[in-house]
Every structure is written in C-alpha cells, then in structure tokens.
Steps between C-alpha positions, in 0.01 A plus 500: 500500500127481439420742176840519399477436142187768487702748674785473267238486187380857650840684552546365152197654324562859687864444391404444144260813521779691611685376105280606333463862638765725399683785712260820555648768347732785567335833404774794437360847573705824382464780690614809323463740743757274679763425278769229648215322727269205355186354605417130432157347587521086590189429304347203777146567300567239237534232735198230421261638762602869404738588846842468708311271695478257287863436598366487878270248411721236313777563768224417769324218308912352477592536817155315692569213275829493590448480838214254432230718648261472195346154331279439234125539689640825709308811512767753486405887658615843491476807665541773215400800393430399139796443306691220657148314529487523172809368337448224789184434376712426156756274672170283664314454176845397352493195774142477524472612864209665697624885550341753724545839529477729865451836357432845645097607384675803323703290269479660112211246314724443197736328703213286703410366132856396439495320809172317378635493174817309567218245736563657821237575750442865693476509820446886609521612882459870581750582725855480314664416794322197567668329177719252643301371781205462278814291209613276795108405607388376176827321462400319825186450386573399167804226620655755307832742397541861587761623262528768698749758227569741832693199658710329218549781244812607629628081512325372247683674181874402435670875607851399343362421166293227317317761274354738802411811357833663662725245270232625165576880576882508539461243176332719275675790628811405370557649177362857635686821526475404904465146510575544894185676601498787769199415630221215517129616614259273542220443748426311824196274537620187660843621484635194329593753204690725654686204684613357217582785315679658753697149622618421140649840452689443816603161383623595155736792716313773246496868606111519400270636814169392543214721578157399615202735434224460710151647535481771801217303676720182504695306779832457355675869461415557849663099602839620259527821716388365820508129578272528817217606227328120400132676457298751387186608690114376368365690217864597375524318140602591118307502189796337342446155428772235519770709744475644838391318810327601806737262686907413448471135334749256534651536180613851488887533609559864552887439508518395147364844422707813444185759519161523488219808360137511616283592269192682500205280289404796310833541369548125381178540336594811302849318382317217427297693236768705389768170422146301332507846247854438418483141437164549323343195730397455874688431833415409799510729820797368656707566196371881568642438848854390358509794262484740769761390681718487152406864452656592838812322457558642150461821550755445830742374260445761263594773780781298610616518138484073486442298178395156512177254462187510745337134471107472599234182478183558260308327788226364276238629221230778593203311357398378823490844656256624249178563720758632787830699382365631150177560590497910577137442689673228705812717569230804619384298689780414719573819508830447307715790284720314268514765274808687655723199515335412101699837416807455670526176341428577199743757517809222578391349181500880261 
C-alpha cells in the first residue's frame, strides 16, 4: 500500500507522545455543607495543548490513518471553534503536515495564537454556521482532509476501553469512599464525549448515570427531549466556547444519555469564577457549565438524603479566556450577570 511505512511511522510517533504523557488528574473536592456526597474534577487541562480535546485530536489523527485517508504531503482541515484546532494543530506539526483552521470570527485570540503557535493556519468566516461547508471547500481545494470531529468523534475513540477518559475515571476512582460514581457531567460539543462516556458505563454494567449540561441557547437539550428538534433558528448561539451547537451533529447519541440541564451562560460564567477561587488558578467556561449542573444534582441528592460521588471534566485552563470571561468590561458588555451564580457557587464550596 503506497505510504505504508510513513503511515505506520506516524501512528507510532502520536503513540509514543501518548507514553510519555501521564493520566490527567483526579481532583477530590469536599463539600462540607454536604457531608456523605463528593465532588471530583477530571483535570483534561494538563493535557499537552492544555484541553479534553486533545484526546479528540489524537483519536481523530488515529483513526484517518487508519483508514488511510491522510499521507505525508496532505493538508489536513478542521472546522472548530478553537480548542480541537488547536491540539490538531499539535498532532500536524508532530507529522509535519499543512493544518488549517475554519473558525467562527468571534473565536477568543489566545486560542487563534495557539493555533498559529502549534503551525496551523486561521481561516475565520463570520457566520458560525457556515463552518463545515467552508472545512469541506478548502479540503477540495487543497487535494485535501476534512477531519471533520462532528462526524467521527463518537467512532473514532475506543468506548469499551483502551485508555478513553471513561476507563481513567472509574480507574482513579477506585480507592474512593464511592468509587462507583452517582453521576458523570460533562459537556456536549461534538458529542463524541458524552458517547463514550455514557457507552462505557453501559458496557462495564455500572449503576453510574450520565448527565449532559448544556448551554440554554444550544441544539442538543431540546434534540434529548424532542427528537424532531435538529436546529436552532439564525441568531440563536452561546457565548460558551467548545459545547453547544446550533445544529444536532452526528456524533451526539441522545440514548446513551440518562439526562440533560440547560444552562444559562451567565451562570457557567459565575461557577467558572467561583471553582478558579477555590483552586487558586483559572478554568475555562465550559467547566463553569459542568459545575452547574453538579450543583443541581447535589443538592437533589442532598434532599433525597443520598451519599455518593458527583464526577465532572475540568474542560481546559482559563488563560485563553482572559480578554473574554475575566474581563468585567467584556462581561458588561454582553450584558452578562455572573455574579449571582459566582455566589451560589461559592457557597457549594463554604
């Protein structure tokens, strides 16, 4: 097979980047004013590129070569709103690839400079929407690959194992008071998360329920609670970066999911500042959006009189969100009130 032995040199070097990273870590919050119940944060920010996707983008970068659909001259191209791009970005220096980048205008700068740091090139468009037409043009014009994350995500991780991030929880969780969590909350961007999450806990026959949170002015909460919902109308988008979709993408399976929260931005913003005070370092927004949802469901167990551990993703690192999220003029601005949700927060951790 022509490029065989370059293919097999490049699943080797993203194989022996993978050895030399070790396992994010597990980050045990007490919660005194809720004795018997546990939160743990999956820390994904100490990943190479600094987020869960960098899992996304190895998985990706795995399975085209696998399937032969990327050589040594081809361009490879994404549609992403910052994140993925960049740990892709990573993956395409690694093999010494041409990368590009489809990005919404209103992507956060920091994360434009990783891109460019990591070699990759931007390539903004205005209207979000227009994303993955504008990804599959420039791979035609390129004799290029579209990566395409909102396709494969959900295929191109191992669900039953092979160190997913499901497998690394229920690992490190072991040894804990609960190593059986109650409840996993994590995010939906592509979906391919929440997939394998929620497919590996069925798999391993554990009692552990899985519950997406979502921003309000997203797609998917509205597909989990009716199917016939695959869109949401023009101008109808989250501040959010990295979760919630204006359309249902191929890779999010509601029926691996046991319950989903929308979210209100202003709220994820608030936790998000209240959980960087406790840790004494910044997180990103969607972490905020995780958080809220964890609030719910422990106070529910509270009430219900329920012990047991609540298991969330630290998404990534809030450095990137600097001239956006923790900017107060910015949040003005947008007319946003985080400080409500900041105290309620803050008040899970007293």
């Amino acid at each position: 097979m022509k490029n065989r032995g370059w293919r097999a040199d490049a699943v080797r070097r993203i194989e022996a980047d993978f050895n030399r990273s070790a396992d994010t870590h597990l980050i045990r919050l007490d919660l005194p004013r809720f004795p018997g119940i546990t939160l743990y944060l999956k820390d994904e920010s100490s990943h190479p590129t600094g987020s869960l996707k960098h899992r996304l983008a190895r998985s990706l970068f795995l399975y085209a070569l696998c399937n032969a659909w990327i050589g040594p001259e081809t361009c490879v191209i994404e549609a992403s709103s910052g994140s993925t791009a960049v740990s892709e970005a990573y993956f395409a220096r690694m093999l010494g690839l041409r990368f590009i980048a489809v990005v919404p205008a209103a992507t956060a700068a920091p994360k434009l400079e990783a891109i460019r740091f990591y070699g990759g090139e931007i390539h903004a468009v205005d209207d979000p929407r227009t994303v993955y037409d504008v990804a599959v043009r420039l791979a035609a014009e390129t004799g290029g690959y579209y990566l395409d994350q909102f396709t494969y995500a959900e295929r191109a991780t191992d669900w039953r194992g092979n160190n997913n991030i499901a497998e690394s929880i229920f690992a490190q969780m072991a040894e804990e008071e609960h190593p059986v969590p109650s409840w996993v909350v994590c995010g939906a961007g592509t979906g391919g998360t929440s997939a394998t999450i929620g497919r590996f806990i069925r798999y391993q026959r554990r009692a552990t329920r899985l519950c997406v949170a979502d921003p309000v002015n997203s797609v998917f909460h509205r597909h989990f609670e009716d199917r016939g919902v695959t869109a949401l109308p023009e101008g109808c988008a989250s501040c959010i970066e990295g979760i919630g979709r204006p359309r249902v993408e191929p890779s999010f399976v509601p029926s691996v999911i046991d319950r989903m929260m929308a979210v209100e931005d202003a709220d994820s913003l608030g936790a998000m500042r209240a959980l960087s005070d406790r840790l004494g370092r910044r997180v990103g927004g969607s972490t905020g959006t995780n958080l809220i949802a964890c609030a719910a469901l422990i106070e529910e167990m509270a009430v219900a009189g329920e012990t047991g551990s609540v298991v969330t993703l630290l998404c990534d690192g809030g450095e990137r969100y600097e001239c956006t999220y923790y900017d107060d003029a910015w949040l003005d601005q947008q007319r946003i009130d985080w400080r409500p949700a900041h105290a309620r927060i803050a008040a899970l951790f007293a």
